[in-house]
C-alpha positions as CSV (number, residue, x, y, z in Angstrom):
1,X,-9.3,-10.7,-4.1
2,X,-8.9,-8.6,-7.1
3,X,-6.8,-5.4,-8.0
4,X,-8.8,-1.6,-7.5
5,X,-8.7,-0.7,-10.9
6,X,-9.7,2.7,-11.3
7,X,-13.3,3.6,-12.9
8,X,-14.2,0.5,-10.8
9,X,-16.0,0.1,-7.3
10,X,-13.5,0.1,-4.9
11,X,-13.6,0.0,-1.0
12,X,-14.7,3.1,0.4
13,X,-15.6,4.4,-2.6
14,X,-18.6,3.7,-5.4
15,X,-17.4,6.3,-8.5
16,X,-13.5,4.1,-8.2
17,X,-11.9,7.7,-8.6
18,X,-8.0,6.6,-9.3
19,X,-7.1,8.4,-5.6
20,X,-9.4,6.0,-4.0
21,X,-8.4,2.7,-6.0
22,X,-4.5,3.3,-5.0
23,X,-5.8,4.1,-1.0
24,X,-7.4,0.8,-1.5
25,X,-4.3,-1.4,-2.8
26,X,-2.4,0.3,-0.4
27,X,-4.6,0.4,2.4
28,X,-5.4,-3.7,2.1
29,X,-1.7,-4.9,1.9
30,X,1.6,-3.3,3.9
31,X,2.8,-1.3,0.7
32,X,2.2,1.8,2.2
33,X,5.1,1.0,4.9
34,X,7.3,0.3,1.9
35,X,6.4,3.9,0.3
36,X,6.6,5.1,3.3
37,X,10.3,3.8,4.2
38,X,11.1,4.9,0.3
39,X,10.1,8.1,1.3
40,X,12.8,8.2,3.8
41,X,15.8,8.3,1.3
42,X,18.0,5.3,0.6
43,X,18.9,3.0,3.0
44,X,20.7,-0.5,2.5
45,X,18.4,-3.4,2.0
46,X,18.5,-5.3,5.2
47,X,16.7,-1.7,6.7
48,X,13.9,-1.9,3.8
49,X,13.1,-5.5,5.0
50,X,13.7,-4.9,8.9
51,X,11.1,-2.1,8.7
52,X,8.8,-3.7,6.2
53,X,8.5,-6.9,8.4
54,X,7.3,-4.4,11.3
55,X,4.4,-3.1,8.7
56,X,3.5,-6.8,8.4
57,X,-0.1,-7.3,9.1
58,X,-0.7,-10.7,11.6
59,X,-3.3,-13.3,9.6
């Protein structure tokens, strides 16, 4: 599976505006519940991973 590169058809999207190539990389792997707990302020580590692990999709 490659990167969404912007300029690029990306899922959910035919023109690959930039917007809709970072919803795709963040939408097709559990980064957005790392932003997402980054958005939360700083926290030690052990929370980062103990939340992340809970974002974790099941393959």
């Amino acid at each position: 599976m490659s990167i969404p590169m912007p300029g690029e058809q990306v899922r959910g999207s035919k023109t690959g505006k930039p917007i809709m190539a970072l919803l795709d990389l963040l939408g097709r792997t559990w980064a957005l519940g790392i932003v997402w707990q980054l958005s939360q302020g700083r926290q030690p580590l052990e929370n980062y991973n103990n939340a992340v692990n809970k974002f974790r999709p099941a393959y």
